[in-house]
C-alpha positions as semicolon CSV with decimal commas, in nm:
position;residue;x (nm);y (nm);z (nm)
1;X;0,000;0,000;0,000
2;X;0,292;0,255;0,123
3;X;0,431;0,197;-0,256
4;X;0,071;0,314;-0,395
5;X;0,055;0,621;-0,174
6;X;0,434;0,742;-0,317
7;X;0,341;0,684;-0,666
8;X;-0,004;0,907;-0,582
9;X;0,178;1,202;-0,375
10;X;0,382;1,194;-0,711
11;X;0,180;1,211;-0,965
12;X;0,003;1,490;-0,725
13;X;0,355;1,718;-0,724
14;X;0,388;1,707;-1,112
15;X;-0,004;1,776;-1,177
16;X;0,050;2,092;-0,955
17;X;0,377;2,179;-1,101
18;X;0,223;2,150;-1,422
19;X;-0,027;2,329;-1,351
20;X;0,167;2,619;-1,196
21;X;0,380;2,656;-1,575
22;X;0,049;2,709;-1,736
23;X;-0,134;2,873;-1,418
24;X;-0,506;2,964;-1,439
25;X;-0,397;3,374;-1,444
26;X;-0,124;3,317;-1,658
27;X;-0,169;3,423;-2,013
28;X;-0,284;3,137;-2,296
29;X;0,007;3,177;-2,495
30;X;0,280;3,232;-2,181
31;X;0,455;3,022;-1,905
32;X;0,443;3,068;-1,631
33;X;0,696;2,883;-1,381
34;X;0,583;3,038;-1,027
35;X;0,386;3,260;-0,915
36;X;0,513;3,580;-0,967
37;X;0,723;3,535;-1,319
38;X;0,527;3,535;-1,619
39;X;0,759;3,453;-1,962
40;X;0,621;3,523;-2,280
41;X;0,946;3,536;-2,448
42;X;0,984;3,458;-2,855
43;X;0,590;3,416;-2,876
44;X;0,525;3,618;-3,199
45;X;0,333;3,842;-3,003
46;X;0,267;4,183;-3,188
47;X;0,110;4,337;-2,886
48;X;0,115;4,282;-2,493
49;X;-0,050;3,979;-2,410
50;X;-0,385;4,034;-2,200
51;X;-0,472;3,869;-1,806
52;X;-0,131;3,925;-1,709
53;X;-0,142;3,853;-1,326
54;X;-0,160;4,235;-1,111
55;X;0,110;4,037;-0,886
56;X;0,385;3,952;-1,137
57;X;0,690;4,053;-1,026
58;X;0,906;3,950;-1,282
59;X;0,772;3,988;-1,674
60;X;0,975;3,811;-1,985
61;X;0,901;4,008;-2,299
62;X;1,212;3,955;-2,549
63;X;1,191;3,836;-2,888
64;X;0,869;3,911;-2,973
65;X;0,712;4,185;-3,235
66;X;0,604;4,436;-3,000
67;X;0,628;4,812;-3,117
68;X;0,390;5,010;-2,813
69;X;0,354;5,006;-2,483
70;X;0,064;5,158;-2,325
71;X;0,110;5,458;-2,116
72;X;-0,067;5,329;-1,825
73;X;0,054;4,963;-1,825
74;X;0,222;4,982;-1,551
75;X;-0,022;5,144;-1,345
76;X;-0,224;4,845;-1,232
77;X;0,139;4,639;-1,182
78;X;0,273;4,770;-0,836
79;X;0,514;4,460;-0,757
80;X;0,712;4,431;-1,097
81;X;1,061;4,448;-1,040
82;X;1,202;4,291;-1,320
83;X;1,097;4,369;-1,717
84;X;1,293;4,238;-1,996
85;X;1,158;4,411;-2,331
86;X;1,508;4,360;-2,565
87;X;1,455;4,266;-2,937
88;X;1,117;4,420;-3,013
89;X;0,997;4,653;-3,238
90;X;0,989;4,944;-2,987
91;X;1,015;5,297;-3,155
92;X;0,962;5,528;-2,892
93;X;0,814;5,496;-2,482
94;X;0,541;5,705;-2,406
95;X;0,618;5,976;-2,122
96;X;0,498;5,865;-1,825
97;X;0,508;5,474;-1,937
98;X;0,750;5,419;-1,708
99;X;0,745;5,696;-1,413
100;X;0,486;5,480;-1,197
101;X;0,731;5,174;-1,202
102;X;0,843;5,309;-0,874
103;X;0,959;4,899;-0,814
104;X;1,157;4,852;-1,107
105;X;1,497;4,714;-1,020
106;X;1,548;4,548;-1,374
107;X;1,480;4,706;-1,729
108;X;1,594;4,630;-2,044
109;X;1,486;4,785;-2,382
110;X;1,785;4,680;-2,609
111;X;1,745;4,576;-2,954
112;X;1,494;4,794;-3,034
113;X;1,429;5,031;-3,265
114;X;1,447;5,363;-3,017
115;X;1,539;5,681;-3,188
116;X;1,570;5,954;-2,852
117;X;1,520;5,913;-2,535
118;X;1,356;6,226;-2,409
119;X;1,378;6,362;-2,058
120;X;1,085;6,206;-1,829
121;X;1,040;5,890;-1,979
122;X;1,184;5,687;-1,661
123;X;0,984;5,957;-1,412
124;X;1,189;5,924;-1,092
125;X;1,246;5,533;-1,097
126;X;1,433;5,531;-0,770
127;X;1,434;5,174;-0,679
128;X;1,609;5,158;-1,064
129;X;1,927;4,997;-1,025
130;X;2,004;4,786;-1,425
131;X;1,871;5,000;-1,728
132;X;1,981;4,840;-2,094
133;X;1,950;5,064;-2,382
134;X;2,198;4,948;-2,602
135;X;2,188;4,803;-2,985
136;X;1,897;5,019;-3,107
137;X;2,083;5,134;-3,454
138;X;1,810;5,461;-3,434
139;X;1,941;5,593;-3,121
140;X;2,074;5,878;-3,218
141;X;1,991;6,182;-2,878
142;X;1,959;6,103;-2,527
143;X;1,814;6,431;-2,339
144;X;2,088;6,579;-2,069
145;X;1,809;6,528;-1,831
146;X;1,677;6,124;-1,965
147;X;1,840;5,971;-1,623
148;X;1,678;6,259;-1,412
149;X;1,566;6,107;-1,074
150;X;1,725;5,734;-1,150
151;X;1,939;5,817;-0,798
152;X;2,014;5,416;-0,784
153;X;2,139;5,335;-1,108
154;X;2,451;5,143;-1,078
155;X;2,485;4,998;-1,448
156;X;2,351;5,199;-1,774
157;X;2,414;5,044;-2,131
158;X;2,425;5,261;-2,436
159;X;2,711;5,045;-2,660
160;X;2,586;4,998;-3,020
161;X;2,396;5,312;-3,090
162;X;2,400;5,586;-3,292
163;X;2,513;5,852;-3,069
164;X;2,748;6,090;-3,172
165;X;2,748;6,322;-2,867
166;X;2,647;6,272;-2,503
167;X;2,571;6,542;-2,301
168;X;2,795;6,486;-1,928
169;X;2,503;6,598;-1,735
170;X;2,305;6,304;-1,850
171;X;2,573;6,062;-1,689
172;X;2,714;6,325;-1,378
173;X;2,350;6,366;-1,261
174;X;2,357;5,958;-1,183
175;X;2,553;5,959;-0,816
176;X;2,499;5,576;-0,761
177;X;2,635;5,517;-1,117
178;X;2,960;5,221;-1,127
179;X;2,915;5,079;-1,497
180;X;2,819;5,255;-1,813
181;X;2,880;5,098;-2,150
182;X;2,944;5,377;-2,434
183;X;3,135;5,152;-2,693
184;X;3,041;5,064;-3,094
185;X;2,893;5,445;-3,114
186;X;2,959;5,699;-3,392
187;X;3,131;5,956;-3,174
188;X;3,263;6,318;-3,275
189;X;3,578;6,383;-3,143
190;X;3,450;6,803;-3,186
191;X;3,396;7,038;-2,949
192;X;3,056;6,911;-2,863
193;X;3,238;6,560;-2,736
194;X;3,511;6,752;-2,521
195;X;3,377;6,781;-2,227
196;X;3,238;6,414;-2,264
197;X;3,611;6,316;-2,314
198;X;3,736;6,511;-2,004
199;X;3,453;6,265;-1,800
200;X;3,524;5,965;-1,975
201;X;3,882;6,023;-1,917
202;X;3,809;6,092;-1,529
203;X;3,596;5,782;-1,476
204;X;3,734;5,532;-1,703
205;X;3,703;5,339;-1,414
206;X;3,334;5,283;-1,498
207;X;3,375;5,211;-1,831
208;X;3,417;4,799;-1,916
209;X;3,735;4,837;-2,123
210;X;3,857;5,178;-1,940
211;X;3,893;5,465;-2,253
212;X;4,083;5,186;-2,515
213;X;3,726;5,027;-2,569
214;X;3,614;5,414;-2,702
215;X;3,672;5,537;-3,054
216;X;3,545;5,864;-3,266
217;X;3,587;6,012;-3,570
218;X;3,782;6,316;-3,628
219;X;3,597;6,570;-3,774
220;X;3,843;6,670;-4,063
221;X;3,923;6,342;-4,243
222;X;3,592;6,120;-4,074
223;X;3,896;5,911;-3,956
224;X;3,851;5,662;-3,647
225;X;4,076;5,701;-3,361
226;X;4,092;5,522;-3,027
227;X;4,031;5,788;-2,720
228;X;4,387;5,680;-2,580
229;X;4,513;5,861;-2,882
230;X;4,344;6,143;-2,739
231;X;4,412;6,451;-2,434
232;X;4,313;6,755;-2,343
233;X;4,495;6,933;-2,562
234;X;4,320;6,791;-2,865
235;X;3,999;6,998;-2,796
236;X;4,231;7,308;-2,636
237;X;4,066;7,528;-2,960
238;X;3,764;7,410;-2,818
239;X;3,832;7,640;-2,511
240;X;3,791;7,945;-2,721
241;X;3,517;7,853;-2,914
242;X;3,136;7,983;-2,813
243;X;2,847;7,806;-2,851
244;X;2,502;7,899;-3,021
245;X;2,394;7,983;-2,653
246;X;2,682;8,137;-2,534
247;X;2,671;8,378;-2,824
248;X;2,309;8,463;-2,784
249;X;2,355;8,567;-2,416
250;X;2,661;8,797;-2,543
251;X;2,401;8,947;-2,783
252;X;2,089;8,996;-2,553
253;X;2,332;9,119;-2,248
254;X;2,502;9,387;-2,484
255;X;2,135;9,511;-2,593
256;X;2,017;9,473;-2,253
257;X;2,314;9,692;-2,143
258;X;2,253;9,979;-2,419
259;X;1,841;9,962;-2,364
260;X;1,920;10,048;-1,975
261;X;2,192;10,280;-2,098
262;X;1,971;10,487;-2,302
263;X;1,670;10,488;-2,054
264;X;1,948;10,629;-1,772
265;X;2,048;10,880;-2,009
266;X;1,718;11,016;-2,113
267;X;1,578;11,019;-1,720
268;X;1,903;11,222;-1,641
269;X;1,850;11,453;-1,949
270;X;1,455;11,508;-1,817
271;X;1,618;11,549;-1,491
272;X;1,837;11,832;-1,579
273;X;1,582;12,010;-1,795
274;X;1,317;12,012;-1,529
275;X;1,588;12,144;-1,272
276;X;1,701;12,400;-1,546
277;X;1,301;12,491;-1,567
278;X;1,269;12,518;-1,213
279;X;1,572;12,711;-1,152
280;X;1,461;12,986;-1,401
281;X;1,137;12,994;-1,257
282;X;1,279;13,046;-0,911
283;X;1,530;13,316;-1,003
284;X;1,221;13,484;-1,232
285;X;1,017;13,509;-0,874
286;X;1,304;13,671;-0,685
287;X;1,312;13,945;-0,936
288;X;0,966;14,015;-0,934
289;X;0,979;14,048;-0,552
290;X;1,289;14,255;-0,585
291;X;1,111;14,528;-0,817
Protein backbone atom coordinates (compact mmCIF):
# COMPACT_ATOMS: atom_id res chain seq x y z
CA UNK A 1 0.00 0.00 0.00
CA UNK A 2 2.92 2.55 1.23
CA UNK A 3 4.31 1.97 -2.56
CA UNK A 4 0.71 3.14 -3.95
CA UNK A 5 0.55 6.21 -1.74
CA UNK A 6 4.34 7.42 -3.17
CA UNK A 7 3.41 6.84 -6.66
CA UNK A 8 -0.04 9.07 -5.82
CA UNK A 9 1.78 12.02 -3.75
CA UNK A 10 3.82 11.94 -7.11
CA UNK A 11 1.80 12.11 -9.65
CA UNK A 12 0.03 14.90 -7.25
CA UNK A 13 3.55 17.18 -7.24
CA UNK A 14 3.88 17.07 -11.12
CA UNK A 15 -0.04 17.76 -11.77
CA UNK A 16 0.50 20.92 -9.55
CA UNK A 17 3.77 21.79 -11.01
CA UNK A 18 2.23 21.50 -14.22
CA UNK A 19 -0.27 23.29 -13.51
CA UNK A 20 1.67 26.19 -11.96
CA UNK A 21 3.80 26.56 -15.75
CA UNK A 22 0.49 27.09 -17.36
CA UNK A 23 -1.34 28.73 -14.18
CA UNK A 24 -5.06 29.64 -14.39
CA UNK A 25 -3.97 33.74 -14.44
CA UNK A 26 -1.24 33.17 -16.58
CA UNK A 27 -1.69 34.23 -20.13
CA UNK A 28 -2.84 31.37 -22.96
CA UNK A 29 0.07 31.77 -24.95
CA UNK A 30 2.80 32.32 -21.81
CA UNK A 31 4.55 30.22 -19.05
CA UNK A 32 4.43 30.68 -16.31
CA UNK A 33 6.96 28.83 -13.81
CA UNK A 34 5.83 30.38 -10.27
CA UNK A 35 3.86 32.60 -9.15
CA UNK A 36 5.13 35.80 -9.67
CA UNK A 37 7.23 35.35 -13.19
CA UNK A 38 5.27 35.35 -16.19
CA UNK A 39 7.59 34.53 -19.62
CA UNK A 40 6.21 35.23 -22.80
CA UNK A 41 9.46 35.36 -24.48
CA UNK A 42 9.84 34.58 -28.55
CA UNK A 43 5.90 34.16 -28.76
CA UNK A 44 5.25 36.18 -31.99
CA UNK A 45 3.33 38.42 -30.03
CA UNK A 46 2.67 41.83 -31.88
CA UNK A 47 1.10 43.37 -28.86
CA UNK A 48 1.15 42.82 -24.93
CA UNK A 49 -0.50 39.79 -24.10
CA UNK A 50 -3.85 40.34 -22.00
CA UNK A 51 -4.72 38.69 -18.06
CA UNK A 52 -1.31 39.25 -17.09
CA UNK A 53 -1.42 38.53 -13.26
CA UNK A 54 -1.60 42.35 -11.11
CA UNK A 55 1.10 40.37 -8.86
CA UNK A 56 3.85 39.52 -11.37
CA UNK A 57 6.90 40.53 -10.26
CA UNK A 58 9.06 39.50 -12.82
CA UNK A 59 7.72 39.88 -16.74
CA UNK A 60 9.75 38.11 -19.85
CA UNK A 61 9.01 40.08 -22.99
CA UNK A 62 12.12 39.55 -25.49
CA UNK A 63 11.91 38.36 -28.88
CA UNK A 64 8.69 39.11 -29.73
CA UNK A 65 7.12 41.85 -32.35
CA UNK A 66 6.04 44.36 -30.00
CA UNK A 67 6.28 48.12 -31.17
CA UNK A 68 3.90 50.10 -28.13
CA UNK A 69 3.54 50.06 -24.83
CA UNK A 70 0.64 51.58 -23.25
CA UNK A 71 1.10 54.58 -21.16
CA UNK A 72 -0.67 53.29 -18.25
CA UNK A 73 0.54 49.63 -18.25
CA UNK A 74 2.22 49.82 -15.51
CA UNK A 75 -0.22 51.44 -13.45
CA UNK A 76 -2.24 48.45 -12.32
CA UNK A 77 1.39 46.39 -11.82
CA UNK A 78 2.73 47.70 -8.36
CA UNK A 79 5.14 44.60 -7.57
CA UNK A 80 7.12 44.31 -10.97
CA UNK A 81 10.61 44.48 -10.40
CA UNK A 82 12.02 42.91 -13.20
CA UNK A 83 10.97 43.69 -17.17
CA UNK A 84 12.93 42.38 -19.96
CA UNK A 85 11.58 44.11 -23.31
CA UNK A 86 15.08 43.60 -25.65
CA UNK A 87 14.55 42.66 -29.37
CA UNK A 88 11.17 44.20 -30.13
CA UNK A 89 9.97 46.53 -32.38
CA UNK A 90 9.89 49.44 -29.87
CA UNK A 91 10.15 52.97 -31.55
CA UNK A 92 9.62 55.28 -28.92
CA UNK A 93 8.14 54.96 -24.82
CA UNK A 94 5.41 57.05 -24.06
CA UNK A 95 6.18 59.76 -21.22
CA UNK A 96 4.98 58.65 -18.25
CA UNK A 97 5.08 54.74 -19.37
CA UNK A 98 7.50 54.19 -17.08
CA UNK A 99 7.45 56.96 -14.13
CA UNK A 100 4.86 54.80 -11.97
CA UNK A 101 7.31 51.74 -12.02
CA UNK A 102 8.43 53.09 -8.74
CA UNK A 103 9.59 48.99 -8.14
CA UNK A 104 11.57 48.52 -11.07
CA UNK A 105 14.97 47.14 -10.20
CA UNK A 106 15.48 45.48 -13.74
CA UNK A 107 14.80 47.06 -17.29
CA UNK A 108 15.94 46.30 -20.44
CA UNK A 109 14.86 47.85 -23.82
CA UNK A 110 17.85 46.80 -26.09
CA UNK A 111 17.45 45.76 -29.54
CA UNK A 112 14.94 47.94 -30.34
CA UNK A 113 14.29 50.31 -32.65
CA UNK A 114 14.47 53.63 -30.17
CA UNK A 115 15.39 56.81 -31.88
CA UNK A 116 15.70 59.54 -28.52
CA UNK A 117 15.20 59.13 -25.35
CA UNK A 118 13.56 62.26 -24.09
CA UNK A 119 13.78 63.62 -20.58
CA UNK A 120 10.85 62.06 -18.29
CA UNK A 121 10.40 58.90 -19.79
CA UNK A 122 11.84 56.87 -16.61
CA UNK A 123 9.84 59.57 -14.12
CA UNK A 124 11.89 59.24 -10.92
CA UNK A 125 12.46 55.33 -10.97
CA UNK A 126 14.33 55.31 -7.70
CA UNK A 127 14.34 51.74 -6.79
CA UNK A 128 16.09 51.58 -10.64
CA UNK A 129 19.27 49.97 -10.25
CA UNK A 130 20.04 47.86 -14.25
CA UNK A 131 18.71 50.00 -17.28
CA UNK A 132 19.81 48.40 -20.94
CA UNK A 133 19.50 50.64 -23.82
CA UNK A 134 21.98 49.48 -26.02
CA UNK A 135 21.88 48.03 -29.85
CA UNK A 136 18.97 50.19 -31.07
CA UNK A 137 20.83 51.34 -34.54
CA UNK A 138 18.10 54.61 -34.34
CA UNK A 139 19.41 55.93 -31.21
CA UNK A 140 20.74 58.78 -32.18
CA UNK A 141 19.91 61.82 -28.78
CA UNK A 142 19.59 61.03 -25.27
CA UNK A 143 18.14 64.31 -23.39
CA UNK A 144 20.88 65.79 -20.69
CA UNK A 145 18.09 65.28 -18.31
CA UNK A 146 16.77 61.24 -19.65
CA UNK A 147 18.40 59.71 -16.23
CA UNK A 148 16.78 62.59 -14.12
CA UNK A 149 15.66 61.07 -10.74
CA UNK A 150 17.25 57.34 -11.50
CA UNK A 151 19.39 58.17 -7.98
CA UNK A 152 20.14 54.16 -7.84
CA UNK A 153 21.39 53.35 -11.08
CA UNK A 154 24.51 51.43 -10.78
CA UNK A 155 24.85 49.98 -14.48
CA UNK A 156 23.51 51.99 -17.74
CA UNK A 157 24.14 50.44 -21.31
CA UNK A 158 24.25 52.61 -24.36
CA UNK A 159 27.11 50.45 -26.60
CA UNK A 160 25.86 49.98 -30.20
CA UNK A 161 23.96 53.12 -30.90
CA UNK A 162 24.00 55.86 -32.92
CA UNK A 163 25.13 58.52 -30.69
CA UNK A 164 27.48 60.90 -31.72
CA UNK A 165 27.48 63.22 -28.67
CA UNK A 166 26.47 62.72 -25.03
CA UNK A 167 25.71 65.42 -23.01
CA UNK A 168 27.95 64.86 -19.28
CA UNK A 169 25.03 65.98 -17.35
CA UNK A 170 23.05 63.04 -18.50
CA UNK A 171 25.73 60.62 -16.89
CA UNK A 172 27.14 63.25 -13.78
CA UNK A 173 23.50 63.66 -12.61
CA UNK A 174 23.57 59.58 -11.83
CA UNK A 175 25.53 59.59 -8.16
CA UNK A 176 24.99 55.76 -7.61
CA UNK A 177 26.35 55.17 -11.17
CA UNK A 178 29.60 52.21 -11.27
CA UNK A 179 29.15 50.79 -14.97
CA UNK A 180 28.19 52.55 -18.13
CA UNK A 181 28.80 50.98 -21.50
CA UNK A 182 29.44 53.77 -24.34
CA UNK A 183 31.35 51.52 -26.93
CA UNK A 184 30.41 50.64 -30.94
CA UNK A 185 28.93 54.45 -31.14
CA UNK A 186 29.59 56.99 -33.92
CA UNK A 187 31.31 59.56 -31.74
CA UNK A 188 32.63 63.18 -32.75
CA UNK A 189 35.78 63.83 -31.43
CA UNK A 190 34.50 68.03 -31.86
CA UNK A 191 33.96 70.38 -29.49
CA UNK A 192 30.56 69.11 -28.63
CA UNK A 193 32.38 65.60 -27.36
CA UNK A 194 35.11 67.52 -25.21
CA UNK A 195 33.77 67.81 -22.27
CA UNK A 196 32.38 64.14 -22.64
CA UNK A 197 36.11 63.16 -23.14
CA UNK A 198 37.36 65.11 -20.04
CA UNK A 199 34.53 62.65 -18.00
CA UNK A 200 35.24 59.65 -19.75
CA UNK A 201 38.82 60.23 -19.17
CA UNK A 202 38.09 60.92 -15.29
CA UNK A 203 35.96 57.82 -14.76
CA UNK A 204 37.34 55.32 -17.03
CA UNK A 205 37.03 53.39 -14.14
CA UNK A 206 33.34 52.83 -14.98
CA UNK A 207 33.75 52.11 -18.31
CA UNK A 208 34.17 47.99 -19.16
CA UNK A 209 37.35 48.37 -21.23
CA UNK A 210 38.57 51.78 -19.40
CA UNK A 211 38.93 54.65 -22.53
CA UNK A 212 40.83 51.86 -25.15
CA UNK A 213 37.26 50.27 -25.69
CA UNK A 214 36.14 54.14 -27.02
CA UNK A 215 36.72 55.37 -30.54
CA UNK A 216 35.45 58.64 -32.66
CA UNK A 217 35.87 60.12 -35.70
CA UNK A 218 37.82 63.16 -36.28
CA UNK A 219 35.97 65.70 -37.74
CA UNK A 220 38.43 66.70 -40.63
CA UNK A 221 39.23 63.42 -42.43
CA UNK A 222 35.92 61.20 -40.74
CA UNK A 223 38.96 59.11 -39.56
CA UNK A 224 38.51 56.62 -36.47
CA UNK A 225 40.76 57.01 -33.61
CA UNK A 226 40.92 55.22 -30.27
CA UNK A 227 40.31 57.88 -27.20
CA UNK A 228 43.87 56.80 -25.80
CA UNK A 229 45.13 58.61 -28.82
CA UNK A 230 43.44 61.43 -27.39
CA UNK A 231 44.12 64.51 -24.34
CA UNK A 232 43.13 67.55 -23.43
CA UNK A 233 44.95 69.33 -25.62
CA UNK A 234 43.20 67.91 -28.65
CA UNK A 235 39.99 69.98 -27.96
CA UNK A 236 42.31 73.08 -26.36
CA UNK A 237 40.66 75.28 -29.60
CA UNK A 238 37.64 74.10 -28.18
CA UNK A 239 38.32 76.40 -25.11
CA UNK A 240 37.91 79.45 -27.21
CA UNK A 241 35.17 78.53 -29.14
CA UNK A 242 31.36 79.83 -28.13
CA UNK A 243 28.47 78.06 -28.51
CA UNK A 244 25.02 78.99 -30.21
CA UNK A 245 23.94 79.83 -26.53
CA UNK A 246 26.82 81.37 -25.34
CA UNK A 247 26.71 83.78 -28.24
CA UNK A 248 23.09 84.63 -27.84
CA UNK A 249 23.55 85.67 -24.16
CA UNK A 250 26.61 87.97 -25.43
CA UNK A 251 24.01 89.47 -27.83
CA UNK A 252 20.89 89.96 -25.53
CA UNK A 253 23.32 91.19 -22.48
CA UNK A 254 25.02 93.87 -24.84
CA UNK A 255 21.35 95.11 -25.93
CA UNK A 256 20.17 94.73 -22.53
CA UNK A 257 23.14 96.92 -21.43
CA UNK A 258 22.53 99.79 -24.19
CA UNK A 259 18.41 99.62 -23.64
CA UNK A 260 19.20 100.48 -19.75
CA UNK A 261 21.92 102.80 -20.98
CA UNK A 262 19.71 104.87 -23.02
CA UNK A 263 16.70 104.88 -20.54
CA UNK A 264 19.48 106.29 -17.72
CA UNK A 265 20.48 108.80 -20.09
CA UNK A 266 17.18 110.16 -21.13
CA UNK A 267 15.78 110.19 -17.20
CA UNK A 268 19.03 112.22 -16.41
CA UNK A 269 18.50 114.53 -19.49
CA UNK A 270 14.55 115.08 -18.17
CA UNK A 271 16.18 115.49 -14.91
CA UNK A 272 18.37 118.32 -15.79
CA UNK A 273 15.82 120.10 -17.95
CA UNK A 274 13.17 120.12 -15.29
CA UNK A 275 15.88 121.44 -12.72
CA UNK A 276 17.01 124.00 -15.46
CA UNK A 277 13.01 124.91 -15.67
CA UNK A 278 12.69 125.18 -12.13
CA UNK A 279 15.72 127.11 -11.52
CA UNK A 280 14.61 129.86 -14.01
CA UNK A 281 11.37 129.94 -12.57
CA UNK A 282 12.79 130.46 -9.11
CA UNK A 283 15.30 133.16 -10.03
CA UNK A 284 12.21 134.84 -12.32
CA UNK A 285 10.17 135.09 -8.74
CA UNK A 286 13.04 136.71 -6.85
CA UNK A 287 13.12 139.45 -9.36
CA UNK A 288 9.66 140.15 -9.34
CA UNK A 289 9.79 140.48 -5.52
CA UNK A 290 12.89 142.55 -5.85
CA UNK A 291 11.11 145.28 -8.17
Amino acid sequence: MLPCVCWLQLILILLSSVLWTRGENCPATCLCPDPHTVDCSGRGLTSLPDEIPLDVRRLLLADNWINRIPSDFLVLYSDLVYLDLRNNSLSHIEQGTLSTSSRLVFLDLGSNNLTEIPKGTFGESRSLIKLRLGNNPYLSKVSEDAFLGLTSLRELELERNALSTLKVGALSQLPSLRVVRLEGNPWVCNCNFANLFAWLTENSNKLPNGVKGLECSLPMDGRRVSLTQLSKDSFRECQATLTLTDLLIIIFSGISVSVVAIMTSFFLASTVHCFQRWSKGTKGDEEESEE
